[in-house]
C-alpha positions in Angstrom: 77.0 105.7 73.4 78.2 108.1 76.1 79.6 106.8 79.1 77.7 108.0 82.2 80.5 107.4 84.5 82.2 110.5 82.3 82.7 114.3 83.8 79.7 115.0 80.9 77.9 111.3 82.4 74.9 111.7 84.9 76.4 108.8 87.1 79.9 110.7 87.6 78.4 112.1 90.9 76.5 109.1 92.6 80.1 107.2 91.6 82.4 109.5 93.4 80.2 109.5 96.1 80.6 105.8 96.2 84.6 106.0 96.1 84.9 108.5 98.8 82.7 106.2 101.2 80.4 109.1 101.2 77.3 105.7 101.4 74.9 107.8 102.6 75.0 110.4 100.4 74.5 108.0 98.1 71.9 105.9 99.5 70.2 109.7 99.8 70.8 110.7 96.1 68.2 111.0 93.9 68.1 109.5 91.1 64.4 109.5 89.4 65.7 111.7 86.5 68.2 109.4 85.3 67.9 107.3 82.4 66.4 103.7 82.2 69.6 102.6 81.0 71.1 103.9 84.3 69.1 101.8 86.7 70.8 98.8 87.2 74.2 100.3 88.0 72.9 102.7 90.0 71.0 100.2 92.2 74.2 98.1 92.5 75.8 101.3 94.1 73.3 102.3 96.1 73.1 98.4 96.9 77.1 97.9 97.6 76.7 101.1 100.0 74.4 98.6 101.8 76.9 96.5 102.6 79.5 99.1 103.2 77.3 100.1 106.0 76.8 96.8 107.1 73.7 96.3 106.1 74.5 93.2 104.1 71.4 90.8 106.1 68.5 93.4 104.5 70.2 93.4 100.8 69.9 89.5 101.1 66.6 89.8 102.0 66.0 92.6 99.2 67.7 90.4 96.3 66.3 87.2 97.6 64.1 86.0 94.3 66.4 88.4 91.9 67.8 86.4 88.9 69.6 89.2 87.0 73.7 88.6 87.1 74.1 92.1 88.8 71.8 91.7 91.3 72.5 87.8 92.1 76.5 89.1 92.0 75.5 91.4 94.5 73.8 89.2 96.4 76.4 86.6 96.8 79.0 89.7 97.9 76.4 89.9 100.9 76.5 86.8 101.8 80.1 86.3 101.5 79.7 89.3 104.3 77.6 87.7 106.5 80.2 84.4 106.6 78.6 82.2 104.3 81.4 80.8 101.6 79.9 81.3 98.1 83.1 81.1 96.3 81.6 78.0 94.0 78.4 79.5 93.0 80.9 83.0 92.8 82.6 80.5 90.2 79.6 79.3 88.4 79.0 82.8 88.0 82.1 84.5 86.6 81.7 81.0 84.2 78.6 82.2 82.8 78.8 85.8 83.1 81.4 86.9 83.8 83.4 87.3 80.4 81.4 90.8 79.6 79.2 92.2 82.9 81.4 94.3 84.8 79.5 93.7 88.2 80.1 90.4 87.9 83.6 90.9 87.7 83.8 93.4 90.2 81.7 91.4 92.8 83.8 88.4 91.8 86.6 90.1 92.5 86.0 91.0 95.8 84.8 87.8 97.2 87.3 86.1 95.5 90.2 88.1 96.7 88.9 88.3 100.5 89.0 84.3 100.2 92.3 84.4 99.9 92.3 83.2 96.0 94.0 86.5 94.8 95.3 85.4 91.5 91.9 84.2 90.6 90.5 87.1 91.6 93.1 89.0 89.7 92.3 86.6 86.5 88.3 87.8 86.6 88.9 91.3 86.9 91.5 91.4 83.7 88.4 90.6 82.1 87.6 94.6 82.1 87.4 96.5 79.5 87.8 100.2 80.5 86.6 100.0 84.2 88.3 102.1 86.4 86.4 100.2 89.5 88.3 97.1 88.2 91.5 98.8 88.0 91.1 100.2 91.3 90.0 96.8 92.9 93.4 95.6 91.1 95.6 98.1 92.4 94.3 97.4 95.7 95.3 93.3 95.4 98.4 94.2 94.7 99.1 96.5 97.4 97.5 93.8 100.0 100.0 91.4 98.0 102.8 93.8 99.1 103.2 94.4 95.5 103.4 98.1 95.2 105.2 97.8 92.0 102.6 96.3 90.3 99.5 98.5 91.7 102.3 101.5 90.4 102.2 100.0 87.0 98.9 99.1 87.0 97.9 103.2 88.1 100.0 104.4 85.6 98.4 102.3 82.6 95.3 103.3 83.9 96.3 107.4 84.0 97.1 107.6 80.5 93.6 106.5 79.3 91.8 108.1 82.2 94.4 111.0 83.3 91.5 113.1 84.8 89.7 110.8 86.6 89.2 111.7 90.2 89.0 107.5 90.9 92.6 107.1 89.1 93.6 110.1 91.6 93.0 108.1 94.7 94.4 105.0 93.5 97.7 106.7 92.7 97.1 108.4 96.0 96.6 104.6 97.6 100.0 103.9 95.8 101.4 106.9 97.1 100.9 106.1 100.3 102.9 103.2 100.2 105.9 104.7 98.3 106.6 107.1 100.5 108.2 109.9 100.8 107.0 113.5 98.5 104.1 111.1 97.4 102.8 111.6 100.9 101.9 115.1 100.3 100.5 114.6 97.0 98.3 112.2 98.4 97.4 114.5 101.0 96.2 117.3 98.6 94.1 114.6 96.9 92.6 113.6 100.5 92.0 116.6 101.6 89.8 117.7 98.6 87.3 114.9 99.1 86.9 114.9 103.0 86.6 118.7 102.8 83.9 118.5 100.1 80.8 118.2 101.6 79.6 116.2 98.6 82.1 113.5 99.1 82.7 113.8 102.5 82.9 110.9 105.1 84.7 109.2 107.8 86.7 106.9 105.4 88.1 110.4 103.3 88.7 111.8 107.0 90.6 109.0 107.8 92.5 109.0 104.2 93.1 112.2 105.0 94.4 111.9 108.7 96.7 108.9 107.6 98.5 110.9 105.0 98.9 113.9 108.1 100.5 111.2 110.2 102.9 110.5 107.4 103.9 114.2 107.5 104.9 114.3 110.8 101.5 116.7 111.2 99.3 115.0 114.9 97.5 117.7 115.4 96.1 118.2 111.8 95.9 114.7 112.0 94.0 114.7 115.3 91.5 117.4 113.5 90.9 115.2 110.9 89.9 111.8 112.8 87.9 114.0 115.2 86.0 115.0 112.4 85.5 111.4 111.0 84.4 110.9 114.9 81.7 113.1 114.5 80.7 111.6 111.1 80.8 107.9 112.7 82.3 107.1 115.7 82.1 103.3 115.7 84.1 103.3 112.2 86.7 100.6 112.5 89.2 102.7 110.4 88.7 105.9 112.3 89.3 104.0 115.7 92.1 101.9 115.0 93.7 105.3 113.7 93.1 107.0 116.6 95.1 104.2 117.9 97.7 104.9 116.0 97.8 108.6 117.0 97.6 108.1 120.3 100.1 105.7 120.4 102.9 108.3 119.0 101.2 111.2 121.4 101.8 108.2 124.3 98.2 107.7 125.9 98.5 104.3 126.6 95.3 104.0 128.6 94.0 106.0 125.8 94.8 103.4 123.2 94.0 100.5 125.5 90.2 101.5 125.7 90.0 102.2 122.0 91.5 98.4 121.2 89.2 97.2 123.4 86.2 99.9 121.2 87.6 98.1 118.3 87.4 94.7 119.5 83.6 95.4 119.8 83.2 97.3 116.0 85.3 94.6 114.0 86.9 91.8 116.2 88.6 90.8 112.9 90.1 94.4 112.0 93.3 94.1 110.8 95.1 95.9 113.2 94.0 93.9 115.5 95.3 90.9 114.0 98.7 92.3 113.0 99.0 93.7 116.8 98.7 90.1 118.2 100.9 88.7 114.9 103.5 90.8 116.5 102.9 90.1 120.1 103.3 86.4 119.0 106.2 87.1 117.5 107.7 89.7 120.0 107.2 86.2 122.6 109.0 83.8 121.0 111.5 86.0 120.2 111.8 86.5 124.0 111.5 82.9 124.7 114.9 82.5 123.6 116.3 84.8 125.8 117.3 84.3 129.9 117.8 87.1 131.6 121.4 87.1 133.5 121.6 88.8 137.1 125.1 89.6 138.0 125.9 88.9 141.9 
């Protein structure tokens, strides 16, 4: 059977879509020419971009009476957006199908891993076999683990079976990123191809792109690039709290204060915003232990 994620498969397009962020190119695709067999995981993409859009309460309310595995996996990853803990029926799931349906897994995965139950996440999604979403999911555990060895590894396993694979390109590139040095331009060039490709483009490519600028040492190309992503979608958590970045190294500190206070509204739970007041924390006790000393 062919594989329809393939460059020859009529899924390779919708998919890439769907890894670039592009979500409303792919809620927009058309897809009435593809075959039966092809429903299912195409509705589960066009479904996830849903969610990625933040339009998790209205795929709830679309998969509401739905008992196939995809659609109920989807379903829970929802609801897990929308606050609700569904890890145990998440559980129950991956228990009774989750040994061979790759949504399942994937879904699994996600909710699982946002919970904070990593190495069960990490123990559902090893149940792939040949899934480069699965790999991809895994290489980003490990690189929220702070395990950039592993993700490396993981990457590289995944390149010889897959070497072509525009989705095994941005994982390395993700891997890249955090490596450092000449990998910064190499993820750059991959970057760069998707958020200048209309097909693919979107704020979170823009932003991939913009971050890997920063890392060069190049704001204003930078600057063009999250400007862009502005355009696209202004109220994107990423883009903002990277503008906060930029303008933090180009010194616009009221700048950067009305953006936090932007992102506090989009995402009040972003992660920069919890790592800036990690460190302010810290940054106070660490001056707690100090007095200052006035010399007569």
């Amino acid at each position: 059977m062919a594989d329809p994620y393939s460059p020859e498969g009529e899924l390779i397009n919708i998919h890439t879509a769907f890894h670039a962020g592009a979500y409303n190119q792919v809620l927009d695709f058309d897809t009435s020419s593809f075959s039966p067999s092809n429903a299912i995981p195409t509705r589960v993409l066009k479904l996830r971009s849903q969610i990625a859009l933040g339009q998790s309460k209205a795929v709830i309310s679309e998969l509401g009476g739905e008992k196939t595995p995809d659609l109920v996996a989807v379903r829970l990853l929802a609801e897990s957006e929308e606050g609700k803990d569904v890890v145990e029926q998440v559980k129950k799931l991956v228990a009774e199908q989750g040994q061979e349906n790759l949504t399942v897994q994937i879904c699994a995965g996600l909710v699982l891993s946002r919970a904070g139950e990593t190495e069960e996440a990490l123990s559902v999604l090893s149940k792939h076999e040949g899934s480069l979403d699965a790999v991809a999911l895994i290489i980003q555990i490990h690189l929220q683990q702070n395990r950039t060895d592993l993700a490396a590894k993981e990457a590289q396993r995944a390149k010889k079976w897959a070497q072509d694979s525009l989705l095994v390109n941005i994982a390395e590139s993700w891997v890249g990123m955090r490596e450092g040095g000449e990998k910064y331009q190499s993820a750059f060039y991959v970057f760069e191809e998707l958020a200048q490709n209309s097909a693919t483009q979107s704020s979170s490519s823009l932003v991939a792109q913009a971050v890997s600028e920063l890392h060069l040492g190049r704001l204003p190309e930078a600057e063009a690039a999250l400007a862009q992503a502005v355009a696209l979608d202004a109220n994107a958590p990423d883009t903002i709290a990277n503008l906060m970045v930029l303008n933090t190294l180009l010194g616009k500190r009221d700048e950067v204060s009305r953006l936090k206070g932007q992102l506090e509204g989009a995402d009040k739970g972003h992660r920069a915003l919890s790592d800036w007041a990690e460190k302010k924390e810290e940054f106070e006790k660490a001056r707690a232990k100090y007095s200052p000393k006035f010399e007569p």
